[in-house]
C-alpha positions, 0 to 999 in steps of 0.5 A: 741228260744223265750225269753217268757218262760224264762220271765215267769220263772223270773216273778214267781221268782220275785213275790215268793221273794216279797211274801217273802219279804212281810211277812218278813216286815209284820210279827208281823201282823196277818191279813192284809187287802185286800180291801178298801172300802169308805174313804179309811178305809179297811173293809175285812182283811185276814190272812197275809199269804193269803193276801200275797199269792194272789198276786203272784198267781193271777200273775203267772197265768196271766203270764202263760195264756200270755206265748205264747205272744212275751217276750215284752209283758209278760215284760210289764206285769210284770212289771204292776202285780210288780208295783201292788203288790208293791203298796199293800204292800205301801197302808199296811204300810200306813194303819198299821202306820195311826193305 
C-alpha cells in the first residue's frame, strides 16, 4: 500500500481548514487583495471568499496531478502550497494594519 493517496487526502483537509481559518480571521473584510504590484501596494482585490478560495484549490489540484508521486515528494509539496498559503494570509494582516 502506498502512503500518497492518504498524503493527498490530508493536504486537502489542511488547505479547507486554513481556508476556514482565513475567513474567520478576515471576516469583517469584504475584498481582500491578490496581487501586489510596485511598492509592495495591492492593486487587484477580490471578494474574501474568492480570495480564500484559490489557494486550496489551486493546491488540491496541484496535489491531485502529484498523486501517483512517492508520498515524500506530494509531503514536500505540501508543505510548499502550505507555507505559501501561510504567507498571503501574513502579507493581508500586514496590508490591513498598514490601513
Amino acid at each position: 500500500m502506498t502512503l500518497a493517496p492518504l498524503v493527498v487526502c490530508l493536504g486537502v483537509a489542511l488547505f479547507a481548514l486554513l481556508a476556514l481559518l482565513g475567513d474567520r480571521q478576515f471576516s469583517e473584510q469584504e475584498r481582500l487583495p491578490v496581487r501586489w504590484g510596485r511598492g509592495a501596494q495591492p492593486d487587484t482585490y477580490v471578494s474574501r471568499r474568492v480570495g480564500l478560495a484559490f489557494f486550496p484549490v489551486i493546491s488540491t489540484m496541484t496535489l491531485l496531478l502529484l498523486c501517483r508521486q512517492p508520498a515524500y515528494i506530494i509531503s514536500v509539496a505540501l508543505l510548499i502550497l502550505a507555507t505559501a498559503n501561510l504567507s498571503y494570509f501574513r502579507a493581508i494582516s500586514r496590508k490591513l494594519q498598514d490601513a
